[in-house]
C-alpha positions as CSV (number, residue, x, y, z in Angstrom):
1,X,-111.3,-6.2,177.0
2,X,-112.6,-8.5,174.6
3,X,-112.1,-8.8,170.9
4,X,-113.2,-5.3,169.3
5,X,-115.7,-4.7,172.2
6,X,-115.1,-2.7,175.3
7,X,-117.7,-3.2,178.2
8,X,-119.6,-0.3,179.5
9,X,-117.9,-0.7,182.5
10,X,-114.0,-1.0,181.0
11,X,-115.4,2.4,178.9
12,X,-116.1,4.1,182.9
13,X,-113.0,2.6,184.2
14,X,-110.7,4.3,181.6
15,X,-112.6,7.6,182.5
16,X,-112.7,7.5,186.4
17,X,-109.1,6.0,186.5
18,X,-107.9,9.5,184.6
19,X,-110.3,11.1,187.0
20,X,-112.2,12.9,184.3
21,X,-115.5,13.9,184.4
22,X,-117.7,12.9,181.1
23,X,-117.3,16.2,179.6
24,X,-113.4,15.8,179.7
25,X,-112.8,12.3,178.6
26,X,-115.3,13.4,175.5
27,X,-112.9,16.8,174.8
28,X,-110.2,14.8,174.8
29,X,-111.1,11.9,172.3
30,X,-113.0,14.5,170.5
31,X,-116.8,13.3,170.7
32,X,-119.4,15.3,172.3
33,X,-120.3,14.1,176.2
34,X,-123.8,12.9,175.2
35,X,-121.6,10.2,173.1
36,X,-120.0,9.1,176.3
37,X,-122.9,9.4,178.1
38,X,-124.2,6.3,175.4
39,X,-121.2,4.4,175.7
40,X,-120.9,4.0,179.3
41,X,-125.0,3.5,179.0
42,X,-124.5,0.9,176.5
43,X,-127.1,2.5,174.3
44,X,-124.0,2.8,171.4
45,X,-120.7,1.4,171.3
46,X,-117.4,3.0,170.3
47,X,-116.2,2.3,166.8
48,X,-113.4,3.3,164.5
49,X,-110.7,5.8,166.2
50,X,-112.3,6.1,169.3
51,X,-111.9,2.5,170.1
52,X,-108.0,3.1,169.3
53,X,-107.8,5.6,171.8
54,X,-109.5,3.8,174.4
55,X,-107.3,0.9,173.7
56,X,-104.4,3.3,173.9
57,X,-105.6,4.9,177.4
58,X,-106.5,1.5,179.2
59,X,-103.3,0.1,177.7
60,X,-101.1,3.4,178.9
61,X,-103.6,3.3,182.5
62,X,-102.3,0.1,182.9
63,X,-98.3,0.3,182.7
64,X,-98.6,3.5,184.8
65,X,-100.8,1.5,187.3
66,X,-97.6,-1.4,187.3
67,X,-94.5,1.1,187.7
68,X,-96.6,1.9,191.0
């Protein structure tokens, strides 16, 4: 991850590594799926508290992912 910017595919990653479909990864951070859906598109990107919880998950994805 670069600088305040997550990739289309680091966005994907996050959700496929939880194994979550769209609809689920969007309950969980609390946006709608279609807002996912544009992320992992790159037609928008994550801002504000949504990027803090993706930080959060990739971050927590990868020390679970090193205990292994």
């Amino acid at each position: 991850m670069r600088g305040d910017n997550m990739t289309t595919a680091e966005i994907r990653q996050i959700r496929e590594r939880l194994n979550l479909t769209q609809v689920e990864f969007a309950r969980e951070l609390g946006v709608c799926q279609g807002t996912v859906s544009h992320w992992e598109k790159g037609i928008r990107t994550p801002t504000g508290p949504a990027v803090r919880l993706l930080r959060i998950l990739a971050s927590a994805n990868d020390q679970k992912k090193r205990s292994k």
